[in-house]
PATORTOR-268230 format. One line per field, with one value per atom (N, C-alpha, C, O): residue in one letter; x, y, z; atom name. Coordinates in nm, 2 decimals, always signed. Last residue first. Layout:
BEGIN
type [a; ...];
X [X; ...];
Y [Y; ...];
Z [Z; ...];
atom [CA; ...];
% end
This chain:
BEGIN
type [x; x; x; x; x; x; x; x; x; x; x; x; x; x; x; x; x; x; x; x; x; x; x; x; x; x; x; x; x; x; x; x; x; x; x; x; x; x; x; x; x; x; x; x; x; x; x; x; x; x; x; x; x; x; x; x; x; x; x; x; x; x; x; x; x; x; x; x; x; x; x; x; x; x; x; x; x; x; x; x; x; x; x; x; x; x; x; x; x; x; x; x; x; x; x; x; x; x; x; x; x; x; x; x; x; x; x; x; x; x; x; x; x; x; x; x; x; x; x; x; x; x; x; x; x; x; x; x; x; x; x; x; x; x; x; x; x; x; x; x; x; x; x; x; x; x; x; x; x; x; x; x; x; x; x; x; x; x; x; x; x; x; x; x; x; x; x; x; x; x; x; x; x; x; x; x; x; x; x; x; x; x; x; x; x; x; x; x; x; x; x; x; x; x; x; x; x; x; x; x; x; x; x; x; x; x; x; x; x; x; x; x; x; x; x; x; x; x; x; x; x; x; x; x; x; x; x; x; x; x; x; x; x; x; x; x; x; x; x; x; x; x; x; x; x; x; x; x; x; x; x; x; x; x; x; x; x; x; x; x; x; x; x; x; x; x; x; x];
X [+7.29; +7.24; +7.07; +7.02; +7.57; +7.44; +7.41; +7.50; +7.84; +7.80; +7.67; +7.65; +7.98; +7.92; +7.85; +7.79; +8.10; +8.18; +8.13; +8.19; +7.91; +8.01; +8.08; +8.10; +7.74; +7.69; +7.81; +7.81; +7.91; +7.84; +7.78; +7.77; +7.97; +8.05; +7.97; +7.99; +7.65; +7.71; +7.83; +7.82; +7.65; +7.53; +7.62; +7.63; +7.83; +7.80; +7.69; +7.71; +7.78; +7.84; +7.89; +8.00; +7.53; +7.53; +7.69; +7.70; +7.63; +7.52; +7.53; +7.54; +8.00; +7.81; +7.76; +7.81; +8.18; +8.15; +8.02; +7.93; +8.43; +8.32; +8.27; +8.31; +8.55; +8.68; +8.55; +8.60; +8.43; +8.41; +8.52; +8.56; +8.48; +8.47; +8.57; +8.69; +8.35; +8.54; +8.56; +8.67; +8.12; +8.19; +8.35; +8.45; +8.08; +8.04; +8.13; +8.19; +8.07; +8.21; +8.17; +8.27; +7.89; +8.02; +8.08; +8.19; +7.65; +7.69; +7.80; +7.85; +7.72; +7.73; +7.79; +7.91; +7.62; +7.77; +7.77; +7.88; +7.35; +7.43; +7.58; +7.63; +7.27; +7.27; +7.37; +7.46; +7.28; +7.37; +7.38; +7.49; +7.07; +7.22; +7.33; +7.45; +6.85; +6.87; +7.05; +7.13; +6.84; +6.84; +6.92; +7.01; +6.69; +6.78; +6.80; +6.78; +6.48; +6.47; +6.59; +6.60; +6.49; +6.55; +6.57; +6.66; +6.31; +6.30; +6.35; +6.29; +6.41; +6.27; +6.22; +6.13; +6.65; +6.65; +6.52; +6.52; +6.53; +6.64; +6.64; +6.63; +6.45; +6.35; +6.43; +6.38; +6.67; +6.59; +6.52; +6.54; +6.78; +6.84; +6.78; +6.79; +6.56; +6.62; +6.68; +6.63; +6.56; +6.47; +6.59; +6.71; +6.62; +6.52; +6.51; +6.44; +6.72; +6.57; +6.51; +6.40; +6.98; +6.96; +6.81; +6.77; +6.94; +6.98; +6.96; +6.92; +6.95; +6.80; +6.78; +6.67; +7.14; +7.06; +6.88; +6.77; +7.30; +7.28; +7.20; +7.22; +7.19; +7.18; +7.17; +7.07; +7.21; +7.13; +7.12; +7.05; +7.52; +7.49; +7.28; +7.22; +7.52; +7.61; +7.56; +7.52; +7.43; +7.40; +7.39; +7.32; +7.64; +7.50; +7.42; +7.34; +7.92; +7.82; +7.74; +7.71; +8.15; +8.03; +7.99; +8.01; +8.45; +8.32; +8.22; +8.27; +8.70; +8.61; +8.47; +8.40; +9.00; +8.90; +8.80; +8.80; +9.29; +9.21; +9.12; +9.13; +9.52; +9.43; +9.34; +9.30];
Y [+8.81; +8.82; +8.88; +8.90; +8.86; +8.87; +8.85; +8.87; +8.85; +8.80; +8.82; +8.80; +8.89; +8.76; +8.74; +8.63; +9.13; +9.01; +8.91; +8.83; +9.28; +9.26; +9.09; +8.99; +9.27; +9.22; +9.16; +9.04; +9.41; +9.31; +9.19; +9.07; +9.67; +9.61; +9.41; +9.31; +9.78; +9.76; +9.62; +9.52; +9.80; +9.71; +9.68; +9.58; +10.00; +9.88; +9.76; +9.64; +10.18; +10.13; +10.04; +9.99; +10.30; +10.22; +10.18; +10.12; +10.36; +10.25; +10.19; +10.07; +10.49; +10.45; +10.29; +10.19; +10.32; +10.43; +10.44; +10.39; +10.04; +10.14; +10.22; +10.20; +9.80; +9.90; +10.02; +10.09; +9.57; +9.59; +9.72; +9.72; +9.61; +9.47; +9.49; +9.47; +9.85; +9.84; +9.71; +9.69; +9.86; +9.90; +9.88; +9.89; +9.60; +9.56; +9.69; +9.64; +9.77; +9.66; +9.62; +9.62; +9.93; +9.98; +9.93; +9.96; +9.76; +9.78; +9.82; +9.79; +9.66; +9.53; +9.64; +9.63; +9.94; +9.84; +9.75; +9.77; +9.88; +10.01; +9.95; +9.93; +9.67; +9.69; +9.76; +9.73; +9.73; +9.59; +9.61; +9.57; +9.93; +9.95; +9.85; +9.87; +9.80; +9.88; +9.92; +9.92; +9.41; +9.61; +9.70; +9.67; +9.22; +9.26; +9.40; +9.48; +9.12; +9.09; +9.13; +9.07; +9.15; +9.01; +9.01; +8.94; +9.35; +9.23; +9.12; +9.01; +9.52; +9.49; +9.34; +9.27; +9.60; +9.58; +9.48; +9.39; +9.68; +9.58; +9.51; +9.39; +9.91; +9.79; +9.67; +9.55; +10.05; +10.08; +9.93; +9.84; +10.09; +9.99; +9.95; +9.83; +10.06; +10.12; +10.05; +9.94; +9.92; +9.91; +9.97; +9.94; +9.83; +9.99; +9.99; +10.07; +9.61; +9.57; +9.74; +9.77; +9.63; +9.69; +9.69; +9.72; +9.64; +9.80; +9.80; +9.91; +9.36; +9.45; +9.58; +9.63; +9.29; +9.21; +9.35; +9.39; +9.38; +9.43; +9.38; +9.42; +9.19; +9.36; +9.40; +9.44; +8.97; +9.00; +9.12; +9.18; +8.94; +8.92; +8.93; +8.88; +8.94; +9.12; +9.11; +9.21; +8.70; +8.84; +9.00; +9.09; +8.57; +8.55; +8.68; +8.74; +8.78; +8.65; +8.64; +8.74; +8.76; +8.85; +8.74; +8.63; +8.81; +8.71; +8.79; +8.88; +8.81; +8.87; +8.81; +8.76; +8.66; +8.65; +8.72; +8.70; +8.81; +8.73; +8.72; +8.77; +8.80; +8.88; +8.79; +8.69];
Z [+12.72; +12.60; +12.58; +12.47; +12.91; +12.89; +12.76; +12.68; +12.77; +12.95; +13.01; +13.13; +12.58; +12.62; +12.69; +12.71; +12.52; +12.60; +12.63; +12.70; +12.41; +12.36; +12.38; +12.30; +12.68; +12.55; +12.45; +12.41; +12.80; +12.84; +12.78; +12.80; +12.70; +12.67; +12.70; +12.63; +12.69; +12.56; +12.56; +12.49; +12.96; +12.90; +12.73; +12.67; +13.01; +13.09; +12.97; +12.94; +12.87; +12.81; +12.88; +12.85; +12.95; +12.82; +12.83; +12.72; +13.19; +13.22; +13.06; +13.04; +13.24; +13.24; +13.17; +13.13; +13.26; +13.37; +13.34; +13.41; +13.28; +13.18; +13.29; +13.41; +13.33; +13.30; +13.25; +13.17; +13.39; +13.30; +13.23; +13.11; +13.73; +13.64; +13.50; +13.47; +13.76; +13.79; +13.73; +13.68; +13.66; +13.61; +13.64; +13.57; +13.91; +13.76; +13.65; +13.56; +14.15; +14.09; +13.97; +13.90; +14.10; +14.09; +14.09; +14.04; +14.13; +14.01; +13.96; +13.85; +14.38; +14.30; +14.18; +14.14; +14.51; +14.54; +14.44; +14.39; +14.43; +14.42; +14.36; +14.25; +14.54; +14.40; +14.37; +14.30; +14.82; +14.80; +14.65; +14.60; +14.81; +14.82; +14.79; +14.76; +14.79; +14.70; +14.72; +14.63; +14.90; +14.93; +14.78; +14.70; +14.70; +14.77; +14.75; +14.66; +14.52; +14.65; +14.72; +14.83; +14.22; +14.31; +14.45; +14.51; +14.19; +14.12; +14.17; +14.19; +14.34; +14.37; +14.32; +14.37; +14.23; +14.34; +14.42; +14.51; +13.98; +13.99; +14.15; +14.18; +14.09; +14.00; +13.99; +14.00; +14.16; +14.24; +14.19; +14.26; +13.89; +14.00; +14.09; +14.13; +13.65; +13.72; +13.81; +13.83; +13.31; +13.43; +13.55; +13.53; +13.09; +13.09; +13.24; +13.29; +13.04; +12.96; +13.01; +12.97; +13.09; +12.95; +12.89; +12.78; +13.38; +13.32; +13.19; +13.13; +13.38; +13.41; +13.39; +13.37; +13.28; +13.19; +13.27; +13.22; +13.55; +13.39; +13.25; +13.13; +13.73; +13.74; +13.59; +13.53; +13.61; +13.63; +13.63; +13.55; +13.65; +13.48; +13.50; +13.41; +13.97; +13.83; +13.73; +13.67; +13.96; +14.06; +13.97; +13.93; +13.89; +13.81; +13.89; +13.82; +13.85; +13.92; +13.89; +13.83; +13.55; +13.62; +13.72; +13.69; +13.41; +13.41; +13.54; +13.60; +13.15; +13.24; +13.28; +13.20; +13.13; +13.12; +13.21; +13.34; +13.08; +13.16; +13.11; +13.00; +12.80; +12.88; +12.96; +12.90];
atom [N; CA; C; O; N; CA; C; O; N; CA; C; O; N; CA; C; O; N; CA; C; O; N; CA; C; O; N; CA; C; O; N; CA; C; O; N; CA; C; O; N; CA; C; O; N; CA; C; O; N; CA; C; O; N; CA; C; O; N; CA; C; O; N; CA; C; O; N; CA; C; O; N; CA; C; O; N; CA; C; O; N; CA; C; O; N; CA; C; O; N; CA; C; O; N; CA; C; O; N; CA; C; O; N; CA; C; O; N; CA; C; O; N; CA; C; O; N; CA; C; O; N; CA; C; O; N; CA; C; O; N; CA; C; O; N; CA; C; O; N; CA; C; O; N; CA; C; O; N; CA; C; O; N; CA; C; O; N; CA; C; O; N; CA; C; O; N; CA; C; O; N; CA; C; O; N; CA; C; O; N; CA; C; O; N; CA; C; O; N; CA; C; O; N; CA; C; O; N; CA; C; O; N; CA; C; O; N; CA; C; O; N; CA; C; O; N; CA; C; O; N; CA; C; O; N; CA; C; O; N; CA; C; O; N; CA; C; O; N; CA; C; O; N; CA; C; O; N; CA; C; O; N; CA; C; O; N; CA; C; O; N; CA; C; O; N; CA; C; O; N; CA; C; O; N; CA; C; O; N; CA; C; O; N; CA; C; O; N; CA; C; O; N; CA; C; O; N; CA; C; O];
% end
Protein backbone atom coordinates (compact mmCIF):
# COMPACT_ATOMS: atom_id res chain seq x y z
CA UNK A 1 0.00 0.00 0.00
CA UNK A 2 1.47 3.56 -0.76
CA UNK A 3 2.29 5.65 1.61
CA UNK A 4 0.05 8.68 2.47
CA UNK A 5 1.56 11.96 3.02
CA UNK A 6 0.23 15.52 3.28
CA UNK A 7 2.19 19.12 2.34
CA UNK A 8 3.14 20.84 5.21
CA UNK A 9 0.19 23.21 3.95
CA UNK A 10 -2.56 20.09 4.39
CA UNK A 11 -0.56 18.76 7.75
CA UNK A 12 -1.37 22.44 8.98
CA UNK A 13 -4.98 22.80 7.74
CA UNK A 14 -5.72 19.76 9.77
CA UNK A 15 -3.52 20.19 12.75
CA UNK A 16 -5.94 23.58 12.70
CA UNK A 17 -9.43 21.55 12.26
CA UNK A 18 -8.37 19.36 15.19
CA UNK A 19 -7.20 22.44 17.62
CA UNK A 20 -11.32 23.60 16.95
CA UNK A 21 -10.58 26.17 14.69
CA UNK A 22 -12.70 26.91 11.42
CA UNK A 23 -11.32 26.96 7.91
CA UNK A 24 -12.26 30.43 7.66
CA UNK A 25 -9.37 30.79 11.05
CA UNK A 26 -7.24 28.47 9.28
CA UNK A 27 -7.29 30.63 6.57
CA UNK A 28 -6.41 33.77 8.71
CA UNK A 29 -3.79 31.97 10.52
CA UNK A 30 -1.55 31.29 7.49
CA UNK A 31 -2.36 34.10 5.36
CA UNK A 32 -4.07 32.43 2.39
CA UNK A 33 -7.52 32.96 0.82
CA UNK A 34 -10.29 31.25 2.30
CA UNK A 35 -10.94 29.38 -0.79
CA UNK A 36 -7.31 28.07 -1.61
CA UNK A 37 -8.26 26.30 2.06
CA UNK A 38 -11.52 25.18 0.96
CA UNK A 39 -9.78 23.35 -2.13
CA UNK A 40 -6.69 22.15 -0.02
CA UNK A 41 -9.12 20.54 2.43
CA UNK A 42 -11.15 18.51 -0.39
CA UNK A 43 -7.87 17.08 -1.55
CA UNK A 44 -6.90 16.25 2.07
CA UNK A 45 -10.31 14.18 2.24
CA UNK A 46 -9.68 12.58 -1.33
CA UNK A 47 -5.95 12.19 0.30
CA UNK A 48 -7.20 10.50 3.24
CA UNK A 49 -10.28 8.41 1.48
CA UNK A 50 -12.65 10.36 4.75
CA UNK A 51 -15.63 12.85 4.35
CA UNK A 52 -15.80 14.68 7.52
CA UNK A 53 -13.91 16.79 9.52
CA UNK A 54 -13.53 14.13 12.48
CA UNK A 55 -12.62 11.64 10.63
CA UNK A 56 -10.19 13.81 8.74
CA UNK A 57 -8.48 14.66 11.99
CA UNK A 58 -8.98 11.15 13.39
CA UNK A 59 -7.44 9.22 10.39
CA UNK A 60 -4.40 11.96 10.40
CA UNK A 61 -3.54 11.23 13.68
CA UNK A 62 -3.92 7.57 13.06
CA UNK A 63 -1.42 7.86 10.17
CA UNK A 64 1.07 9.99 11.72
CA UNK A 65 0.61 13.03 9.88
CA UNK A 66 -0.05 15.42 12.66
CA UNK A 67 0.36 15.04 16.19
Amino acid sequence: MDEITLTEQQAVIVAGIADGLTMSAVAENIGRPYETIKDDYKRIQNILGVRTQAAVVAKAIRDGLIS
